[in-house]
N, C-alpha and C positions, 0 to 999 in steps of 0.2 A: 504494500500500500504506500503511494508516495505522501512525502511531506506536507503537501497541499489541505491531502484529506485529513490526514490525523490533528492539522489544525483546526479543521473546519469543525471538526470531531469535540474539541477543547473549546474553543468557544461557543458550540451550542450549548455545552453541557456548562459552562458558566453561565451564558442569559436564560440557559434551563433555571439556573439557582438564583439568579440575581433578581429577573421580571416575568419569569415564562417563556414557553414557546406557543406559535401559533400551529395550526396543527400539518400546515405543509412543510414549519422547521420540525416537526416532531418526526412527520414520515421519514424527512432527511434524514434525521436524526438515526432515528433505525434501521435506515437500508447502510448509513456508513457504519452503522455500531456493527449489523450483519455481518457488512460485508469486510471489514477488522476483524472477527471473530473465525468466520471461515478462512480469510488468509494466515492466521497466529495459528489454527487448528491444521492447518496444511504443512507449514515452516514445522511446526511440533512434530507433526507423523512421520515427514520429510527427516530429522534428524535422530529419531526416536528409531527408524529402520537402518539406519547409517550406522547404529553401535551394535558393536562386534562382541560378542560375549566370548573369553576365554578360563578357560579351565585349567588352574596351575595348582601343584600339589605341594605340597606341604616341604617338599625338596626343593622347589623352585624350576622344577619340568614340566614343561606344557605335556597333560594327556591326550 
């Protein structure tokens, strides 16, 4: 997700806190929060299949 959006991200979610949102910044709101979550959940599974599990004994030889 570029810079652009996770600002846009950050400042609704302050005028969310400050005065409100109206309800086409709200949808905003949720398709960016979405679609931040499915990319953080993609980067995750992405690096989570990348680790390599090894099995070393007590000797210090891999079995």
């Amino acid at each position: 997700m570029d810079k652009v959006k996770i600002e846009r991200i950050n400042f609704l979610a302050r005028k969310a806190k400050a005065e409100g949102l109206s309800e086409a910044e709200k949808a905003e709101q949720k398709a960016l929060r979405d679609e931040y979550r499915a990319e953080f959940r993609r980067s995750l599974i992405e690096q989570l299949d990348s680790i390599e599990f090894v099995d070393i004994r007590r000797d210090g030889k891999e079995s």
